[in-house]
C-alpha positions, 0 to 999 in steps of 0.5 A: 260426311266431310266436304272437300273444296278442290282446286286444279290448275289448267293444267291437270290434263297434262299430267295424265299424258306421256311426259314430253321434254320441251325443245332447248330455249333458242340463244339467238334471235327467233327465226322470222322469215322475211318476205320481202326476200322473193321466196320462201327462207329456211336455216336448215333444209333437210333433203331425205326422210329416212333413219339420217334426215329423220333423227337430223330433223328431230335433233334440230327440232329438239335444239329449238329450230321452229317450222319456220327456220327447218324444213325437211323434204321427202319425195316418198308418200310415207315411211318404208314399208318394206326391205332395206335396213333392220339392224342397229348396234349397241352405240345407236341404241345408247344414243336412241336411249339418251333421246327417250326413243328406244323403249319401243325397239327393245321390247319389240325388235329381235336382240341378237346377242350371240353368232353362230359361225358354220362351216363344211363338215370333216363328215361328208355326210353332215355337209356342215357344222357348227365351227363356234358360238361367240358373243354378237356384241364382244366390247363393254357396251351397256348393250350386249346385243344388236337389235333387228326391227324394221326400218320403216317402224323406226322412221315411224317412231322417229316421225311420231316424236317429231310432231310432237315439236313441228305441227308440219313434221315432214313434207313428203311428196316433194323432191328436189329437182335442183340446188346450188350456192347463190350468195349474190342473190342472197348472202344470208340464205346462199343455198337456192333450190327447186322443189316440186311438189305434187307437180307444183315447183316451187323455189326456196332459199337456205343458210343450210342445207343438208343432202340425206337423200340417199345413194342415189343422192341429187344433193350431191348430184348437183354439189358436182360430189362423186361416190368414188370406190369400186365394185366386187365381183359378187352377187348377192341375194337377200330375202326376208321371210316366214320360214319352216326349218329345222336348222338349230340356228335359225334364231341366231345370227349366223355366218355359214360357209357351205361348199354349195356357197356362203349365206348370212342368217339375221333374225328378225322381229315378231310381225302381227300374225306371231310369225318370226321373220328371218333375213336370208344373205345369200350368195349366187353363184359365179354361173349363174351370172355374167362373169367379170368385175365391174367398176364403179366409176366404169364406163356406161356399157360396165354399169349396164352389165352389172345391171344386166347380172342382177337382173338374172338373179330371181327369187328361186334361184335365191332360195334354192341356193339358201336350201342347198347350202344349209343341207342336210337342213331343210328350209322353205316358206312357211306358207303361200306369201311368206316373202315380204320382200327380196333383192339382189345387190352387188357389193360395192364400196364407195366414199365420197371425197368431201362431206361438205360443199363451201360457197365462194365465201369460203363458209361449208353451205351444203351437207350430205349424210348416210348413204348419200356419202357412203355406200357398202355391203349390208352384211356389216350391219352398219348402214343405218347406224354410220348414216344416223350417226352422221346426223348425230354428229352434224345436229349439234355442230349447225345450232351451235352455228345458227344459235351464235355459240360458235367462236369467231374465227381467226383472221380473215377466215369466214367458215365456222370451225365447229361446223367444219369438222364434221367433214374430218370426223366423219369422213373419217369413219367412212374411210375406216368402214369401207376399209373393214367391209371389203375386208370382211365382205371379201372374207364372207364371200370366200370359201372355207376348206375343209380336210376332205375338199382339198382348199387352203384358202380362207380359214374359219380362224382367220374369219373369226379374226376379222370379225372380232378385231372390227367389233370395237368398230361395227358395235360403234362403241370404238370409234374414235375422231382424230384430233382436231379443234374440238378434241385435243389428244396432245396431253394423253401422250404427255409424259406428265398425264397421270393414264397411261392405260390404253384399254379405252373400251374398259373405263379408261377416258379418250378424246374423240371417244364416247362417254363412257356408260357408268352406273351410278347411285344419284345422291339426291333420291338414291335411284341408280342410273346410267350416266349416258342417260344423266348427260343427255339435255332433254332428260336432265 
C-alpha cells in the first residue's frame, strides 16, 4: 500500500470558506487617531443604517477605510423588521450584482416582470377590466424585471458583508443629538458632533460627515437645510398581507382604476410559512378625510391637520376600499393575523436645495443622502434605489478625497472638485424624480372613465404614456448626469465625432450614463461573462 507525505499550508481551512474579496489597499497614509485631540477622530461619519448609510458604509469599508477612520451610527436596536421599502430596479440590482450582493435577492425576492393595468368595464356588470399587460421593466437592462424582498432583509444582507471588513460594523442605539462645523477647534476634523449612546453623550470630531438619516433627518436639521416642495390632497393606504383572492393578477404588479377609487397591486416575496405576501396601495376616499390641501412649508395648525386626516384612516377602512375596488373580485385575509404591517401617507414631494453643507473654508464638510434630501410617494418604486444610489455616488468621490487621488484645485480654491459634484449630479436626479412622481402620482390618483360613466378626464392611454416614457428613469437604466468636471459631453456634439445615433439605452456609449451591460467570450478561459461584472474592483 502506498504511502503518501502531504503538506498543507496554514491556509487550507480558508479554502473551504465563502471567497472574500479583500478591501483595496489604501493610497494614503493609515488613518491613526490621535489622541491628544481631546475626543474621538474619524474621516468619515455616517449618520443612518438604512439601505443608503449601509451600502455607503460597505463601499467605504471595501475602499480600505478601517474602523478606526469610519464610524457609522444608528439609533434603532436592529434592522427594519417591518413595512417600508420592498422593490428595487433593474440598475440597483446591477449595481448589488457587481458587489457580489444579490445572489440572496434573485432567488428569494419575488421578480415582477409584467404589470397589469386595470380599469372600469364598458359591461357595468363586470365593474373592471383588464385594459393591457405590459413589460414591468421596458428598456434593455441585463435585468428585466424588478424585484420585491424586503427592506430589513436587505440591510440584514448588507450588515452581514460589512462585518466581514469591521470587527464593529454598525453602532446602533446611538443617535446624533447635534452636529455643526468647527475648523477653529480643529481644522483637520471641522465636523463636531454629539452622539448619545444608551444615555451616555458623548462628543467626536470628523473630516466627513454624511446624514443618511432619514426624512425626518437631524443632520439636515442641524445643516440649517429644508425639504422644500408641497403636499397633495390624496391620502393613501398601504397594507402588506397574506390574502385569499381570486383576482387573476393578483401575483402581478397592477395599476387599477375602478370607480370605487384606484389601488396599487405589488407582489411581494414568499415568507417562512410558504405564504406569498401582497402589498396593497390603496387610495381613501376624499369623504372620508378633512377635505383641503396642506403645504408642506405650512403653517403648524396646516401640518396638524394633515396629521389630524391620516389619523382618521384605519385599517378596515383600507381594506374595505381595497374589496370595493377590485369588485366583482373577492379579496380578504388569509387567516387571523395575516397583516404584517400598514400605514397611511400622504403624498408628498419635496427636495432640498443643497445636498452638501461647506465649512467656512469653502471645503463641502456635511453630506445628506436618500430620503433625508428627497422625499415622495412609494408608488414609483424608486425610494430605496435613488437613496442607495446616492451613496453609490458619494462612496468613490470621499476616498478619491481621503486617499489623496483627487487633483489639486485651481487657484485660491480649497473644495475638492470630485467631491463637489455629488451635489450637481444627484441633486439633479432628485429634481428629475420629483418632477415624474407628481406626474405619475397625479396620474394613479385620478380616475379613468369609461363609456357608460360619463368622464373625460384621464385616459388609460394617456396613463399608459407616463408609465412608459418615465421607464428609462424609474428602472434607472437612463439616468443620465449633466456635464460637469468628471463628464465632458462637448465632443458627442462635435460634427467630427464618429456616433451620431442617440439611442443610448441600445448600445450606443454617453457621458454621464452607465456601462453598458455587454456579454462577452474572456479570452483567457472562454467563460462568457458580463462586462459590468469584469469592470467591478472587488471581483477582478
Amino acid at each position: 500500500m502506498p504511502v503518501f507525505t502531504e503538506y498543507a499550508s496554514s491556509s487550507r481551512d480558508l479554502r473551504v470558506l465563502p471567497s472574500f474579496a479583500p478591501p483595496l489597499p489604501r493610497l494614503s497614509p493609515a488613518f491613526t487617531p490621535n489622541a491628544d485631540r481631546g475626543c474621538e477622530c474619524y474621516e468619515v461619519v455616517i449618520v443612518g443604517a438604512g439601505p443608503a448609510g449601509l451600502i455607503l458604509n460597505v463601499l467605504l469599508a471595501r475602499y480600505g477605510l478601517s474602523d478606526a477612520s469610519l464610524l457609522c451610527v444608528d439609533a434603532k436596536p436592529g434592522t427594519l423588521i417591518s413595512g417600508q421599502a420592498d422593490g428595487l430596479q433593474p440598475r440597483t440590482l446591477e449595481v448589488l450584482k457587481s458587489l457580489g450582493l444579490a445572489d440572496e435577492i434573485l432567488n428569494d425576492g419575488c421578480h415582477m416582470a409584467e404589470v397589469a393595468f386595470w380599469n372600469p368595464s364598458e359591461n357595468k356588470d363586470e365593474v373592471i377590466e383588464r385594459t393591457s399587460i405590459v413589460p414591468d421593466v421596458a428598456v434593455p437592462a441585463r435585468f428585466k424585471h424588478e424585484v420585491t424582498i424586503h427592506q430589513g432583509r436587505l440591510e440584514r444582507i448588507l450588515e452581514t458583508d460589512l462585518l466581514r471588513y469591521s470587527r464593529r460594523g454598525v453602532q446602533r442605539n446611538t443617535k446624533l443629538v447635534d452636529v455643526r462645523t468647527d475648523e477653529d477647534g480643529d481644522a483637520e476634523f471641522p465636523v463636531l458632533a454629539e452622539i448619545e449612546t444608551e444615555g451616555e453623550r458623548r462628543t467626536i470630531r470628523s473630516k466627513y460627515l454624511v446624514g443618511a438619516d432619514g426624512a425626518h433627518s437631524v443632520v439636515r436639521r442641524c445643516m440649517g437645510l429644508n425639504l422644500v416642495g408641497e403636499s397633495m390632497d390624496h391620502i393613501w393606504g398601504v397594507v402588506d398581507l397574506v390574502v385569499d383572492t381570486d383576482f387573476p393578477d393578483i401575483r402581478r404588479r397592477c395599476a387599477i382604476h375602478s370607480p370605487a377609487g384606484s389601488v396599487m397591486v405589488i407582489p411581494r416575496e414568499r415568507i417562512a410559512t410558504g405564504d406569498y405576501l401582497t402589498r396593497l396601495y390603496v387610495q381613501v376616499p376624499e369623504d372620508e378625510v378633512l377635505e383641503g390641501q396642506v403645504a408642506a412649508n405650512g403653517s403648524g395648525d396646516q401640518k396638524g391637520r394633515a396629521k389630524e386626516r391620516r389619523g382618521k384612516v384605519t385599517l378596515e377602512g383600507i381594506f374595505q376600499q381595497a374589496v370595493d375596488a377590485l369588485k366583482p373580485y373577492y379579496i380578504r385575509p388569509k387567516y387571523d393575523g395575516a397583516v404584517d404591517w400598514w400605514a397611511a401617507y400622504q403624498i408628498g414631494q419635496r427636495v432640498t436645495n443643497e445636498f452638501a453643507v461647506k465649512d467656512s473654508n469653502d471645503i463641502n464638510r456635511v453630506f445628506i443622502a436618500g430620503d433625508a434630501c428627497h422625499t415622495h410617494s412609494p408608488k414609483a418604486g424608486q425610494g430605496m434605489n435613488v437613496s442607495m444610489m446616492d451613496s453609490y455616488n458619494l462612496a468613490w468621490k470621499l476616498a478619491h478625497s481621503i486617499h489623496g487621488l483627487t487633483p489639486e484645485p485651481e487657484g485660491k480654491e480649497k473644495s475638492d472638485p470630485i467631491l463637489d459634484t455629488y451635489h450637481t449630479e444627484r441633486h439633479t436626479i432628485a429634481q428629475e424624480l420629483i418632477e415624474f412622481d407628481r406626474a405619475f402620482s397625479s396620474m394613479f390618483s385620478g380616475k379613468i372613465g369609461s363609456a357608460y360613466d360619463g368622464l373625460d378626464g384621464l385616459t388609460h392611454d394617456q396613463f399608459l404614456e407616463v408609465f412608459s416614457t418615465g421607464n428609462g428613469f424609474t428602472s434607472g437604466c437612463g439616468i443620465e448626469y449633466p456635464e460637469n468636471l468628471t463628464i465632458e459631453k462637448s465632443h458627442c456634439t462635435d460634427s467630427k465625432y464618429p456616433v451620431q445615433r442617440t439611442d443610448y439605452l441600445l448600445g450606443v456609449l454617453r457621458p454621464g450614463r452607465r456601462l453598458l451591460d455587454v456579454q462577452l467570450k474572456r479570452h483567457a478561459d472562454g467563460v462568457h461573462i458580463h462586462l459590468q461584472d469584469g469592470t467591478d474592483p472587488f471581483h477582478p
